[in-house]
N, C-alpha and C positions, 0 to 999 in steps of 0.2 A: 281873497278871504282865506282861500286854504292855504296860500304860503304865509300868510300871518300868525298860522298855529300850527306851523311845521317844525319851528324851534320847540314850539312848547310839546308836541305828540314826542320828539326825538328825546329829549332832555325825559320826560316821563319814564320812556319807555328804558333807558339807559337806568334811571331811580330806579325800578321794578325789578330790573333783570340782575343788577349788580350784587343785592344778599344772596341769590343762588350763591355766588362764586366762593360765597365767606363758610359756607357748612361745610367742606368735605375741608379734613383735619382739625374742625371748629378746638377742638379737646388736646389737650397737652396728656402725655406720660401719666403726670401726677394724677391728672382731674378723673382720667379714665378710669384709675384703680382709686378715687372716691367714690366717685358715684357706681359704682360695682364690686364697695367692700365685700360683697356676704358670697361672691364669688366663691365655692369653693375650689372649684380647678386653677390647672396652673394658667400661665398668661405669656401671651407673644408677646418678643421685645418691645412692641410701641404701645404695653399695657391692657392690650386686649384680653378679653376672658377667653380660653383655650375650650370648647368646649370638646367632650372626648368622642370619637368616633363613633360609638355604642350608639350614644345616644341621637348622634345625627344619622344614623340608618332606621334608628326604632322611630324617628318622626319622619321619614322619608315612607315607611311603611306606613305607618299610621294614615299619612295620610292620602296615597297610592290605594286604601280600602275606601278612602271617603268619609273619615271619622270628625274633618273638620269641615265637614260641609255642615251648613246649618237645617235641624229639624223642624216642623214646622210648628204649631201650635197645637196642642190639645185640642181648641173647640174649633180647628180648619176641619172639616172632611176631607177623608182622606182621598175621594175621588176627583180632587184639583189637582 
């Protein structure tokens, strides 16, 4: 019985696993800098948005205090 649905578990499992391989570079040059027109900074050769160092230290702190943790609700007490 189980070699009878060994084609079919392997053949599945080969379906499932094969779109992983299609995202990484899914995006051409062009597509990049569409759908990230309002970018204002500049952009690395393969169309990426350049984002400036400032601001990747000011969210490295941001969030090294905790400020994206989430808070809890209003009507929780605060003794949970």
């Amino acid at each position: 019985m189980f070699t009878k649905k060994l084609p079919l578990i392997i053949a599945l499992t080969f379906l499932t696993a094969w779109p992983a391989f299609a995202q990484y570079g899914a995006l051409s040059k062009e597509q990049r800098i569409l759908y990230t027109q309002q970018n204002p900074y500049e952009r690395f050769e393969d169309g990426r948005p350049r984002v400036p160092d400032d601001i990747l230290e000011r969210m490295k702190k941001s969030h090294d205090r905790g400020s994206l943790e989430c808070s809890p609700p209003k009507w929780l007490p605060s003794s949970i």
